[in-house]
Backbone as CSV, one residue per row, in Angstrom:
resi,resn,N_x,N_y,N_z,CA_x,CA_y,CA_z,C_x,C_y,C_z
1,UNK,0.833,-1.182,0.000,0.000,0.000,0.000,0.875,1.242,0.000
2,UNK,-0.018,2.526,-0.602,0.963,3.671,-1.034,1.604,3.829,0.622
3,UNK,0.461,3.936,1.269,0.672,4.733,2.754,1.270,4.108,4.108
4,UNK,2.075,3.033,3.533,2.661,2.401,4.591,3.629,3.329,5.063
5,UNK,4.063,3.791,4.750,5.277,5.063,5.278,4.885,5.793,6.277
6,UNK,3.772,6.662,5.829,2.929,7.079,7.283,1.416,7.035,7.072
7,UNK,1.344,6.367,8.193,-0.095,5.590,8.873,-0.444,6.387,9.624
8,UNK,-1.708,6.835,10.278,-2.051,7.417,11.515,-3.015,6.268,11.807
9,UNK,-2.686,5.840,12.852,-3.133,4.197,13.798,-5.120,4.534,14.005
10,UNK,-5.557,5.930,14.307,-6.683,5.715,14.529,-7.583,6.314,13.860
11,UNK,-6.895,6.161,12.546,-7.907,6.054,11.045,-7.846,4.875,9.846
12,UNK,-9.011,4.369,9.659,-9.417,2.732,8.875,-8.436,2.811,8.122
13,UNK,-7.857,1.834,7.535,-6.905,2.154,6.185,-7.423,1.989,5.173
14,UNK,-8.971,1.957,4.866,-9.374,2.200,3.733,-9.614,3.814,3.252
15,UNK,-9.461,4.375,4.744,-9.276,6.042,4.715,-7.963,6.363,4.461
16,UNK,-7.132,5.704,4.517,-5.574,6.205,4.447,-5.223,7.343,3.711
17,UNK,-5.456,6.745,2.273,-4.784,7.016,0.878,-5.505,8.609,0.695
18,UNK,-7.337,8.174,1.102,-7.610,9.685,0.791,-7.859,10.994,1.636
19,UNK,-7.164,10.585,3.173,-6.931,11.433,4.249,-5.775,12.174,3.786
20,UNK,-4.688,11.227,3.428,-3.190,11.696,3.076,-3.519,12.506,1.490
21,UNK,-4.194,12.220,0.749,-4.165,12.761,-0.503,-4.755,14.612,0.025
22,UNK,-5.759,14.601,1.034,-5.797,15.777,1.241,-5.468,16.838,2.129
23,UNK,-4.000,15.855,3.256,-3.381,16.528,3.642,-2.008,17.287,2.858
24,UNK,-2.178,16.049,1.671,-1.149,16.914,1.303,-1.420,17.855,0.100
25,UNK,-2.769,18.021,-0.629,-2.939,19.269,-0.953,-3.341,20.016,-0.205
26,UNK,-3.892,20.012,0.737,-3.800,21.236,1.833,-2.376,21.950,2.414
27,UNK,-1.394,21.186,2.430,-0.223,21.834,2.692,0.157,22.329,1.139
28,UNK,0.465,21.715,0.370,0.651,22.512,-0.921,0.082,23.790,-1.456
29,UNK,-1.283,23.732,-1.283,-1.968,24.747,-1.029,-1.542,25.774,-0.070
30,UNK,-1.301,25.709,1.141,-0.470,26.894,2.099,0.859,27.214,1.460
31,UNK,1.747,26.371,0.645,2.824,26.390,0.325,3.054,27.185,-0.685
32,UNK,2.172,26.915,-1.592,1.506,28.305,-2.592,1.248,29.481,-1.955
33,UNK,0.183,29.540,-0.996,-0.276,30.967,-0.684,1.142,31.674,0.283
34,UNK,1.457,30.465,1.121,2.860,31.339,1.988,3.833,32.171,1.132
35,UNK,4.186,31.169,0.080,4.875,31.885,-1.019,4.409,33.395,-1.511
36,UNK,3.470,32.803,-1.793,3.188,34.119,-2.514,2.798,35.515,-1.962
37,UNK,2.560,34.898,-0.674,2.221,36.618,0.428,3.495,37.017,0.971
38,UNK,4.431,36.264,1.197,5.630,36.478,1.410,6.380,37.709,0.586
39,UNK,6.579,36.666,-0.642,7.591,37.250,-1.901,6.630,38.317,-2.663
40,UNK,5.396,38.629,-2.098,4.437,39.371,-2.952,4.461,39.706,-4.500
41,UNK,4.623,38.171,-5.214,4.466,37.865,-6.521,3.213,38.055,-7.021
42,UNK,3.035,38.095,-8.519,1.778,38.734,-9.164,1.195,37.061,-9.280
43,UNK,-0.064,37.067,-9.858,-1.099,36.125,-10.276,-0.383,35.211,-11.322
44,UNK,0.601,35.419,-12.073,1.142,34.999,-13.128,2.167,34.036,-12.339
45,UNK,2.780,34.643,-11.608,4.100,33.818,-10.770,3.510,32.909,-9.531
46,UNK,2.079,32.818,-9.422,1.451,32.015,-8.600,1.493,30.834,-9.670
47,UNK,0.826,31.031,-11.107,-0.159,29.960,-11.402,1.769,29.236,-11.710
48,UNK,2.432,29.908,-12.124,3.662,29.664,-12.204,4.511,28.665,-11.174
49,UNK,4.424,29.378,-9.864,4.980,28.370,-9.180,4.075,26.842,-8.549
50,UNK,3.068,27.634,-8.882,2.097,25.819,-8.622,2.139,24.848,-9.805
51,UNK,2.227,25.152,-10.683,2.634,23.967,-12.367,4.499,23.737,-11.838
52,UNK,5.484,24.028,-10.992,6.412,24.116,-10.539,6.056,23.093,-9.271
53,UNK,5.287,23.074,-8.734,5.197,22.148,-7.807,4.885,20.995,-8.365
54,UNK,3.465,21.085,-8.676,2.896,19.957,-9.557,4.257,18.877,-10.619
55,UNK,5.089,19.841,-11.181,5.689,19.029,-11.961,6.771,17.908,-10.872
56,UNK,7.127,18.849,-9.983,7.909,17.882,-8.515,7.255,17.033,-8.220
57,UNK,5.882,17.061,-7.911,5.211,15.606,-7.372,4.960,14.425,-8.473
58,UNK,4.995,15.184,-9.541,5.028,14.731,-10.741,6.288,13.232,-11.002
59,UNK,7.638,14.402,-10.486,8.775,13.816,-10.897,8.900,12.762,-9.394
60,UNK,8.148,13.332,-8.395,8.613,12.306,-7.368,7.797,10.738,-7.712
61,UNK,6.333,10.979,-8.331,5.763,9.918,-8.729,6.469,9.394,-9.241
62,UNK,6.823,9.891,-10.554,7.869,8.863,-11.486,9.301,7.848,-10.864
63,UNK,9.629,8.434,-9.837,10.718,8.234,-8.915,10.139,7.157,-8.550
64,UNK,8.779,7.152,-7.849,8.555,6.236,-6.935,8.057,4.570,-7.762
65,UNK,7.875,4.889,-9.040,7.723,3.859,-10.110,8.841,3.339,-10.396
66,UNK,9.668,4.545,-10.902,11.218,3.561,-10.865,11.447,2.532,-9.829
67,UNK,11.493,3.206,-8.825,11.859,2.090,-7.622,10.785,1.072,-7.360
68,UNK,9.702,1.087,-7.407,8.863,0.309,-7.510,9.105,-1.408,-7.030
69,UNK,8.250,-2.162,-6.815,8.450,-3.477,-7.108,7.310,-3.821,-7.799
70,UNK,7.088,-4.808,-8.427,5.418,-5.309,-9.419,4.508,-5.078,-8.863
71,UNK,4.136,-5.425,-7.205,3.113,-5.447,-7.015,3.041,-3.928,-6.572
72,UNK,3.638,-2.868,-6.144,3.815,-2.282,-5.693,3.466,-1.155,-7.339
73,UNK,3.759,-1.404,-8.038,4.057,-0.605,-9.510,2.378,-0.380,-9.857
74,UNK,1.628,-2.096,-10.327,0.288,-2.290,-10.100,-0.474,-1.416,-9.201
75,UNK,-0.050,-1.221,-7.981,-1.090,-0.348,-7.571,-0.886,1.146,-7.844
76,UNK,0.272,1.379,-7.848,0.885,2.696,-8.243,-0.016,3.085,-9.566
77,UNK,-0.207,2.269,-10.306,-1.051,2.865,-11.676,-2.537,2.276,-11.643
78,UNK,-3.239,1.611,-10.849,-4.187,1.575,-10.292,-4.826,2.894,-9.904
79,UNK,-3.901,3.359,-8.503,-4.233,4.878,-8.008,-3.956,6.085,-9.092
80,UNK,-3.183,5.982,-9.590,-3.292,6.902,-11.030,-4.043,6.782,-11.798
81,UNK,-4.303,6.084,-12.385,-5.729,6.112,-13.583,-7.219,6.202,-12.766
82,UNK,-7.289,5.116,-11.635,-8.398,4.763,-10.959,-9.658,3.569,-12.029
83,UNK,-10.024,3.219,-10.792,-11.127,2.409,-11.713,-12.684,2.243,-10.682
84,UNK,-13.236,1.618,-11.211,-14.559,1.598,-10.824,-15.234,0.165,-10.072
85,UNK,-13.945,-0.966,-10.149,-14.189,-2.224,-9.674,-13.782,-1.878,-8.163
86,UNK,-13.259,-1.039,-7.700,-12.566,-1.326,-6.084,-14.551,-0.782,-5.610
87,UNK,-15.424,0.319,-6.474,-15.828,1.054,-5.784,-17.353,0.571,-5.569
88,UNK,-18.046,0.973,-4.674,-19.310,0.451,-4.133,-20.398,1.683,-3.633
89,UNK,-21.438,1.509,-3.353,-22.320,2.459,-3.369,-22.155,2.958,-1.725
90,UNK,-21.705,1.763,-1.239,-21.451,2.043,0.513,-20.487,3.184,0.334
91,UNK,-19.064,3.211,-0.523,-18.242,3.942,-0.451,-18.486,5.216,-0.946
92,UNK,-19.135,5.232,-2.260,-19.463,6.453,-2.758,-20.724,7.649,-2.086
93,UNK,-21.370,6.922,-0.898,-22.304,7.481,-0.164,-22.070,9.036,-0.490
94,UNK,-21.216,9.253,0.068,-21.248,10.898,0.664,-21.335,11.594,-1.092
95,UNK,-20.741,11.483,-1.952,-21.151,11.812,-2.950,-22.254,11.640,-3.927
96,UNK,-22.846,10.672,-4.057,-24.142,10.428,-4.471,-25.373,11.616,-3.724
97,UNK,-25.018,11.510,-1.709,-25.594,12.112,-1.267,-25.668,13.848,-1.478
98,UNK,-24.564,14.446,-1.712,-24.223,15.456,-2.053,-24.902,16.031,-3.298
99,UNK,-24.838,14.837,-4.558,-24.543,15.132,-5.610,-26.762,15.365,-6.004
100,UNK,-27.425,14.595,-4.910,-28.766,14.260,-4.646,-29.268,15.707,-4.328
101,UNK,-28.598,15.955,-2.949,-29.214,17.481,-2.453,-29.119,18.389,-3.805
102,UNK,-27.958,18.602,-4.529,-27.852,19.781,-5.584,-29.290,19.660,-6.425
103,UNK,-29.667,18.349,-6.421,-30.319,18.029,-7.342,-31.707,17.993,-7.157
104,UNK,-32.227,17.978,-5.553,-33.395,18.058,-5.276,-33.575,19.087,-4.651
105,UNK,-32.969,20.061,-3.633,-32.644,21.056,-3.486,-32.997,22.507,-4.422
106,UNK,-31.959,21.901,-5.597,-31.972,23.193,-6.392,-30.912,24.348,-5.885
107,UNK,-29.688,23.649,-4.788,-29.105,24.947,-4.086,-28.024,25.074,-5.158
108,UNK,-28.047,26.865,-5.391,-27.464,27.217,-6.023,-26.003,27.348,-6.223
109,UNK,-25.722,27.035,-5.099,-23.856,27.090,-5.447,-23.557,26.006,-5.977
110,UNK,-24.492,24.918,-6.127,-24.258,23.689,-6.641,-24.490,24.011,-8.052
111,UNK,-25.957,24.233,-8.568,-26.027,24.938,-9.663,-25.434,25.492,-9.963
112,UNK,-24.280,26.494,-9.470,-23.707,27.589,-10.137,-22.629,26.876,-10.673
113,UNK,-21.944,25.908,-9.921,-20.750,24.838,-10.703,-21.220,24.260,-12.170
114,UNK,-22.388,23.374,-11.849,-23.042,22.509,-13.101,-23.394,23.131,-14.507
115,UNK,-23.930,24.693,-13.898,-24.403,25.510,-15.173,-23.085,25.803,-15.985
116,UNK,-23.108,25.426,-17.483,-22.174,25.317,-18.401,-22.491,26.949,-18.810
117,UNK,-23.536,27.766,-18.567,-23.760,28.825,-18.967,-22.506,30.343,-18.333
118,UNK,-22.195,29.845,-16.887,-21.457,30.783,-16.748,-19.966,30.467,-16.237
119,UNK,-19.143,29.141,-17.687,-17.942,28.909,-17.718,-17.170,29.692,-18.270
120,UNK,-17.653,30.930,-19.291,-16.918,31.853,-20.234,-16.778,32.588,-19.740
């Protein structure tokens, strides 16, 4: 598994992968904004240094394929592409549920994403 490296003991490990996936864009995310309130760079040198990050995690992925072992590689491109056999309706709950309210609801910030009308 990706997250054997670091575990936190009193969360399921079927939560692992996507606890850690959003701790660590949440720090990336600060890592961006620290930067940029710091060095008080323009909008251009933001979107700049985040395609600069991105390409590092990028290159560390690739790193971590090199080294890889088979079974270890397999899941590595498993979690990269993703698929639809690991997934179940138990798991997808919270989104279905989410995706239900926008939809019976009618609440608009949900609408305001979906509407293709005000992407331009």
């Amino acid at each position: 598994m990706i997250t054997n490296v670091i575990a936190i003991p009193f969360i399921p490990a079927q939560y692992q992968i996507a606890l850690m996936a959003f701790v660590m864009c949440l720090l990336t995310t600060f890592l961006i904004a620290a930067i940029s309130s710091v060095k008080r760079i323009s909008i251009e040198g933001v979107m700049l240094f985040g395609i600069a990050v991105m390409f590092t995690y990028d290159s560390l992925l690739t790193m971590m394929q090199y080294v890889a072992s088979e079974t270890q590689l397999q899941t590595l491109v498993f979690w990269q592409m993703g698929s639809l056999d690991r997934g179940s309706w138990g798991k997808d709950y919270c989104t279905c549920d989410r995706i239900t309210d926008c939809i019976i609801d009618h609440d608009e910030r949900c609408l305001a994403i979906i509407d293709t009308k005000n992407w331009s």
